[in-house]
C-alpha positions in Angstrom: 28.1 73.1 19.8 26.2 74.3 22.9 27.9 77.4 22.8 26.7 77.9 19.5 23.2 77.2 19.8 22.8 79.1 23.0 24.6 82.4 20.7 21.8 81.7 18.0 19.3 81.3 20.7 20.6 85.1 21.9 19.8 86.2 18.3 16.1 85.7 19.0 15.9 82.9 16.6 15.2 79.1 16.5 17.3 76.7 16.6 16.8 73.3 14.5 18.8 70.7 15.8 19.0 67.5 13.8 20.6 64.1 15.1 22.0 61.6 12.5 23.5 57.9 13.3 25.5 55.9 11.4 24.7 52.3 11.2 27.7 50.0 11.4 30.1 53.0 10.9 33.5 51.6 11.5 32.6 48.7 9.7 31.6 49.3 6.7 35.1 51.9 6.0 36.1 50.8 2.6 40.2 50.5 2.3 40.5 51.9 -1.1 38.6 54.8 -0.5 40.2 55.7 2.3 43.5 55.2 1.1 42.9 57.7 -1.6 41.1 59.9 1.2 44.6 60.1 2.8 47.0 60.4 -0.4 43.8 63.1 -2.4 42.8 64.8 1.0 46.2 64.9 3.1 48.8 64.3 0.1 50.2 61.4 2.0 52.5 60.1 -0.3 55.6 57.3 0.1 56.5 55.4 3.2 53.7 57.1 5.1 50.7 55.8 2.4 52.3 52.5 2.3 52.3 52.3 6.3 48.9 52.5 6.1 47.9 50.5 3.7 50.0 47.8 5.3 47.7 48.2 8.3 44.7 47.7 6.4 45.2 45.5 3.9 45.9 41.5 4.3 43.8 41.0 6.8 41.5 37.7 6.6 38.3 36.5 7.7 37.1 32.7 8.5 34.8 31.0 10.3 35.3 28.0 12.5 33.2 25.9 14.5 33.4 21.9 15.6 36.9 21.2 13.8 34.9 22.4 10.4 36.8 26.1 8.7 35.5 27.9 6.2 37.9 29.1 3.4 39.5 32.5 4.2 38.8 35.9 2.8 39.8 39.1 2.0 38.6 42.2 4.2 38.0 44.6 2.0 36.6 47.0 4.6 36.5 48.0 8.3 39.1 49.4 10.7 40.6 47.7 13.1 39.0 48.5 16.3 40.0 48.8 20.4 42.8 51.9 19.2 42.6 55.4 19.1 43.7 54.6 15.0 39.9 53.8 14.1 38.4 56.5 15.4 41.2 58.9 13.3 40.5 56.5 10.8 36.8 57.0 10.6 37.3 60.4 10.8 39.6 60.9 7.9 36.9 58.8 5.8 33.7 61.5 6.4 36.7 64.3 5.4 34.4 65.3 2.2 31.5 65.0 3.7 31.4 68.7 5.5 32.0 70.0 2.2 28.8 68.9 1.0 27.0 70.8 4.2 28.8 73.8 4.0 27.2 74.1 1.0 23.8 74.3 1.8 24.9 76.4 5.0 24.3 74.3 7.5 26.4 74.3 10.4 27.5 71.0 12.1 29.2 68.7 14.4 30.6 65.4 13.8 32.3 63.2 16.6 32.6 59.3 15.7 29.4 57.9 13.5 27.3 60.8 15.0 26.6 63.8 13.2 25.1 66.8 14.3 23.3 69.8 12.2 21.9 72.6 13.4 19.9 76.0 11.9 18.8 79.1 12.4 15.1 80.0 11.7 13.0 83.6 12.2 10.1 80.7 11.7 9.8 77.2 11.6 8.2 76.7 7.9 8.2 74.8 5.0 11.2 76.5 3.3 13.4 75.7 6.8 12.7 72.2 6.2 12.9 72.3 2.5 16.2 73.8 2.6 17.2 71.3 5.2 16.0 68.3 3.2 18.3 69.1 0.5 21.2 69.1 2.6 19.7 65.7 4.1 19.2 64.3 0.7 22.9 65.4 -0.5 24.4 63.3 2.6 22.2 60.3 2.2 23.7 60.4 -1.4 26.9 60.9 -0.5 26.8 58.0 2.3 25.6 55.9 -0.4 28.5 56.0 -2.7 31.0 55.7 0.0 29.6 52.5 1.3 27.6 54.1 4.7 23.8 54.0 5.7 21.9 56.6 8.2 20.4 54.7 10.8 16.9 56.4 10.3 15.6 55.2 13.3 18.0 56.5 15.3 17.4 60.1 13.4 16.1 62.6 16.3 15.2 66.5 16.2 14.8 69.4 18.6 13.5 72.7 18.1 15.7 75.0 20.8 14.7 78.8 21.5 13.0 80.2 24.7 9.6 79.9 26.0 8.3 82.8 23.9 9.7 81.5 20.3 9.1 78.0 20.6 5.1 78.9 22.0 5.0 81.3 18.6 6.4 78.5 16.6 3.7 76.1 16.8 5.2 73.2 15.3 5.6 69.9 17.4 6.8 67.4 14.8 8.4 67.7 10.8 8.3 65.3 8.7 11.8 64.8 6.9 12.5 61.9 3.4 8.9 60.2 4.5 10.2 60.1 8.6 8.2 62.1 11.7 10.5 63.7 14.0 9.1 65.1 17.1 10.5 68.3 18.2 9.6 68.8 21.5 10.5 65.6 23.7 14.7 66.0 24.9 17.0 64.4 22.3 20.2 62.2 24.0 23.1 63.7 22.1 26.2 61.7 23.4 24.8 60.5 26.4 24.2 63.6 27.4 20.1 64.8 26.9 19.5 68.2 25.0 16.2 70.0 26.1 13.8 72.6 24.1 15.3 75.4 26.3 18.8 73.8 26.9 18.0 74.1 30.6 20.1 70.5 31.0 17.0 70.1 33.5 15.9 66.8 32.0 19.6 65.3 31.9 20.7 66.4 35.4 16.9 64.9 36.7 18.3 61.2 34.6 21.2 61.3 36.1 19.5 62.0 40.0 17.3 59.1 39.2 20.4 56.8 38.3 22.3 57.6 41.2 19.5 57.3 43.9 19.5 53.8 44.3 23.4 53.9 44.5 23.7 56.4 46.8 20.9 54.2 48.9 23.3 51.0 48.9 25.9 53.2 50.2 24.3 54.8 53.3 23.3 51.1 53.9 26.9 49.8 53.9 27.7 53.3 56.0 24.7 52.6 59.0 25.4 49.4 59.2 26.8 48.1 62.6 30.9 46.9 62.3 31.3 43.3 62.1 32.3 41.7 65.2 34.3 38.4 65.7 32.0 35.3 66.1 32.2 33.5 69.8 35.0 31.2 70.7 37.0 33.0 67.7 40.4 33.7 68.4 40.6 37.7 67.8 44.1 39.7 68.4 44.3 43.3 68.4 48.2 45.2 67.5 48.7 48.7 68.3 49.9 50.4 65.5 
């Protein structure tokens, strides 16, 4: 995705960068729908359908506390989680989901619950953020009927171009379904902090500051004088 948005950035045009999170993502997976994800998506059919369904299905959930129980129930949605399966699994459910931004033509990136979708712009104006509302409006749709829920206030945005565009552009915030976003301040996109000119400058300065005091304990432990024996101790010595 960097490589990407640093070949746009070579276009002489803007770059929109939107952040989206998913709240409770692998949670909220709804069996049914994924099963026919996998058998109307990946035409798993047979055996290989019915291995997964047998990992999803007949699972219970009960609560129990002081000798007391409550009666068991059905999970009806969720992966199973602490495998590499529920991340494939989570995957597999959003399948249909780049469909829906291909058509508006925006590109993206999608790892886990985090989605990524970035533009191209001449001009940051009000048909850029039209256009992109639409797309926005499409997945919130989408999401809905599939059981899933952007985490608006996790929603972020940067504006990425060089010094001459982005002091042209003269926007520092859009306002997208009713919600501000700020386009100037660095965005963390999977851990890792994006920047207005994608200088990494911000991140690498983060991760400085994290490490100092670290690095501090360790030239403490390395100065300090070796231990010696206390008096009276018996102390033997073996040559290798």
């Amino acid at each position: 995705m960097t490589n990407n948005i640093l070949f746009i950035c070579d276009q002489s045009s803007l770059c929109l960068l939107v952040l989206h999170d998913i709240s409770a993502a692998f949670d909220t997976v709804y069996h049914s729908i994924l099963l026919h994800r996998l058998s109307s998506h990946l035409n798993l059919q047979g055996s290989v359908l019915e291995w997964f369904r047998s990992y999803l299905s007949h699972n219970l959930l009960f609560v129990s506390a002081n000798r007391f129980s409550t009666s068991p129930h059905r999970v009806l949605c969720g992966v199973p989680q602490g495998s590499f399966r529920s991340l494939l699994l989570f995957n597999l459910y959003m399948l249909p989901l780049g469909d829906i931004i291909h058509r508006h033509g925006v590109n993206f990136h999608m790892y886990a619950d985090g989605t990524q979708l970035y533009l191209s712009a001449s001009t940051l104006d009000s048909r850029t953020t039209d256009f992109l509302t639409d797309c926005l409006s499409d997945i919130k749709s989408w999401m809905r009927a599939n059981f899933l829920q952007l985490n608006v206030s996790k929603t972020e945005a940067l504006l990425i171009g060089s010094r001459q565009h982005l002091s042209t552009s003269g926007t520092g915030s859009i306002n997208i379904h009713g919600c501000t976003l700020h386009l100037n301040k660095p965005v963390r996109n999977l851990d890792i902090l994006f920047d207005p000119q994608l200088s990494f400058l911000p991140h690498i300065h983060a991760m400085t500051c994290s490490a100092f005091p670290h690095i501090c304990n360790i030239a403490q432990f390395a100065t300090a004088s070796p231990l010696r024996p206390p008096k009276n101790s018996h102390y033997t010595h073996s040559s290798p």
